[in-house]
N, C-alpha and C positions, 0 to 999 in steps of 0.2 A: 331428541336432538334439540339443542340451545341453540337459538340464532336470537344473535343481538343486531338490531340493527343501528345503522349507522345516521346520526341526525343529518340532514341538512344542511347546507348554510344557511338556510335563511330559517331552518327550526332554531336552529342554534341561537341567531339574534335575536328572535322573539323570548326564548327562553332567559338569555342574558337580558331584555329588556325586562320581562318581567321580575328577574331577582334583584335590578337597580329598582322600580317602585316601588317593591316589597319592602328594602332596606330604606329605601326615603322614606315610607309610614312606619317603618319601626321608630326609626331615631325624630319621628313631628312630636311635640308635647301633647300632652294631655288636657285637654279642656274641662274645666269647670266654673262653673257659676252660680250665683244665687242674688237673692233680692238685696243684700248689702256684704256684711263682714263676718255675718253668719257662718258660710261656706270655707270661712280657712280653717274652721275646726274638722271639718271634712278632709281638706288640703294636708292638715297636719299627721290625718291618719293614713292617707295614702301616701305620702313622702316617705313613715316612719315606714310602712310597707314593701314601700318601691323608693328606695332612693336614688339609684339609679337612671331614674326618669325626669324627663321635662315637662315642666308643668305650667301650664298659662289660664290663671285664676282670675273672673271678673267679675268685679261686684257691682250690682246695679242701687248703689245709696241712692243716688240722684230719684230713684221712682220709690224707694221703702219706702214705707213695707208695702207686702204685698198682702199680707193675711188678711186685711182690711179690705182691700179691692174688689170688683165685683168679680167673675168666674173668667168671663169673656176677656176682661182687662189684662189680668195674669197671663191668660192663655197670648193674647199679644206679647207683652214684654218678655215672657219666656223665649217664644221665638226670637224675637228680636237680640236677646241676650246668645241666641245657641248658634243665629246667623254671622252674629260678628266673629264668633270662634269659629265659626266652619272658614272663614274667610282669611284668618291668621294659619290656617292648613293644621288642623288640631286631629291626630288621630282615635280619636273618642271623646265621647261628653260625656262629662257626670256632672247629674243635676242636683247641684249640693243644697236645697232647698224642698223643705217636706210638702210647702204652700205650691210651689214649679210644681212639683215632682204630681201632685193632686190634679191639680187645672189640665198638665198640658203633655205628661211626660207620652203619653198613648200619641199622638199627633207629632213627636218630637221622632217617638221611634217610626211610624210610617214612613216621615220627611225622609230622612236620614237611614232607611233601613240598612246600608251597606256598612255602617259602623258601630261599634258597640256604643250604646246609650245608655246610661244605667243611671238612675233614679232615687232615692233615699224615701224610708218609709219608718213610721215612731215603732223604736226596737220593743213591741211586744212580746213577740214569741220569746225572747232572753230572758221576759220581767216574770212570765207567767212560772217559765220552765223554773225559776231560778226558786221557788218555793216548793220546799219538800214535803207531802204529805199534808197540806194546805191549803184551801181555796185563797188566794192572797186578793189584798185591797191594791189594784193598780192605778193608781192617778197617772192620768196622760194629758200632760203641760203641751199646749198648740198654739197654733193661729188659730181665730174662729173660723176662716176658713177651710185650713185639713181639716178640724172637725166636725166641719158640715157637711165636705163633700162624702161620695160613696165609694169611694177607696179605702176610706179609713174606715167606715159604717162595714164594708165586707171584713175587715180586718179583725174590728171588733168582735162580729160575731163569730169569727172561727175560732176565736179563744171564748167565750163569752160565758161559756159550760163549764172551765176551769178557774174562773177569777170573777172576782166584782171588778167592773172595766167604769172608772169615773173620768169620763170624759172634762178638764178644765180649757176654758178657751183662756188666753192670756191675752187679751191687747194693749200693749204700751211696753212691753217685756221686751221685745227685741230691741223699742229704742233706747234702752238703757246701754246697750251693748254697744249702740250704735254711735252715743256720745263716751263710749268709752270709760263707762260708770260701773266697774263688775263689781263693787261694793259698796259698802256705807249707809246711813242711816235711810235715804232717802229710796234705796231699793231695797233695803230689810220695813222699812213703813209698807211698800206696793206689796212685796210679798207676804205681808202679815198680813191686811185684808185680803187676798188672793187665799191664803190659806186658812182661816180661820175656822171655818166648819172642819178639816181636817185635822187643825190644833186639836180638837175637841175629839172627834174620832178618826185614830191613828191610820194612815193607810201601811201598808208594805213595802209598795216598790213605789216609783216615780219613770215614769219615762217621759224622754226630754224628747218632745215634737217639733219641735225648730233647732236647726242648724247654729242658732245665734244662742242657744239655752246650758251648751255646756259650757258657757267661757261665764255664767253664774254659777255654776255647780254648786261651788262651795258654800255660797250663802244660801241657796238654795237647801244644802244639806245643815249646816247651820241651825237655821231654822225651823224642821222637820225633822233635828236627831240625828243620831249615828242610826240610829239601827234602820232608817230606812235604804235601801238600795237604789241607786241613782243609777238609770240605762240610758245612752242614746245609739242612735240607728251607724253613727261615722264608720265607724268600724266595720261595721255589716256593708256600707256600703264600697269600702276600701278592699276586702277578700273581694269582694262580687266584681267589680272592674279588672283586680288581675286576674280572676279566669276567667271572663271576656278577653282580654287580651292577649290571655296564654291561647285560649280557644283560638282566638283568630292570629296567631302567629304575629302576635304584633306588641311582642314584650321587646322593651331598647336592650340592644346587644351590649351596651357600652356594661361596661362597671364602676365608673366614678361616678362622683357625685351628680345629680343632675342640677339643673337650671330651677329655679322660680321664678316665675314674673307673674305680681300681681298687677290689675288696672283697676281701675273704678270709676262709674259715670258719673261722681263728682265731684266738683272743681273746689270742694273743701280743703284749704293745706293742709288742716290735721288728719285728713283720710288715709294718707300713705303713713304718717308716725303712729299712729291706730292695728294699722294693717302688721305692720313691721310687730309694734307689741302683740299683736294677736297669735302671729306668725311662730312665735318665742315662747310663748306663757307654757 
């Protein structure tokens, strides 16, 4: 025998209350951040992904970089970057920074355990795979920070049996991006001494360990050939948020286009005409 029973009034209001918050964190933006202008190449993969969605982007220039900082330092300004987006009512963070995501992103998800947090890590696994019957040479372009910490050191060695893993630290690399210089003489000069042992012996792949390293790609590949393959993590980090948020019910219902808003903590005029071209390339 089937017996359905009958709600309540007052199950009934808690039910309709809860399906009104639900639909208020569907349609809140999505949070992301990183230590400058790095993060909108991340922005740009989850837009192309989800366009649909609202998206509130902020970049902390005012403190870049961060790959140069000490561990303690990062892990501060990360929070401080992930509190002002909780406080704008952001339905998930993603930390579109490899340096964040190293320091601080373990303490970001504790915080925050009730919403998706999702983190960006140097797309190895893509560089290793992407060699067929080969142990391949992978150069991995960073902060010296990712690659000191022991996030990247475990990552390492899960592939380490399959490829020669040549860790390069890069410091002064993000600033180019960050004055808005993705080409020319004077960042093919930085990446010629950056590469030079590798001019000599070719590597494979390249993966791009900052957020700020694919808006050089080009001269980056330029200078390294066609035949090397150029990987970074945005993408990987773009699938992995929407099913976080398929998982937790909290994909926006709408179907038009959604919202952008970038911010940034500084008070440079050129940082929004930066952002804008970033936004586009």
């Amino acid at each position: 025998m089937l017996i359905i029973a009958r709600k309540t009034q007052d199950e009934k209001k808690k039910e309709d209350g809860f399906m009104e918050v639900l639909m208020d964190k569907r349609t809140c933006p999505i949070g992301i951040f990183d230590s400058g202008v790095g993060g909108i190449s991340v922005l740009r993969q989850l837009i192309a992904l989800m366009p649909n969605e609202d998206y509130l982007f902020f970049g902390d220039s005012k403190n870049a970089p961060y790959g140069t900082k000490s561990f303690e330092e990062v892990q501060r300004l990360a929070c401080a970057d992930a509190e002002y987006l909780l406080s704008k009512k952001v339905k998930a963070l993603v930390v579109a920074c490899n340096t964040a995501t190293s320091a601080a992103i373990q303490i970001l998800r504790n915080k925050y355990s009730g919403m998706p947090v999702i983190g960006i890590e140097p797309a190895l696994k893509p560089a290793v795979l992407s060699a067929s019957g080969k142990k391949p040479a992978v150069l991995v372009m960073a902060t010296p920070m990712t690659l000191r910490e022991e996030k990247f050191h475990q990552l390492m060695m899960r592939y380490e049996q399959d490829a020669t893993i040549i860790p390069l630290p890069c410091p002064g690399l993000m600033e180019f991006v960050e004055r808005g210089e993705l080409s020319g003489a004077a960042l093919e000069a930085y990446l010629g001494k950056l590469f030079q042992a590798h001019l000599r012996n070719p590597v494979d792949c390249v993966v791009l360990g900052c957020t700020h390293y694919p808006f050089v790609r080009d001269t980056i590949q330029k200078m390294l050939g066609d035949k090397v393959a150029i990987f970074d993590g945005g993408g990987g980090t773009a699938r992995e948020t929407h099913r976080r948020l398929a998982e937790c019910g909290l994909l926006s219902p709408f179907r038009a286009r959604g919202r952008v808003t970038i911010e940034n903590s500084s008070e440079s005029p050129e940082i929004t005409d930066l952002c804008s071209m970033l936004l586009k390339i």
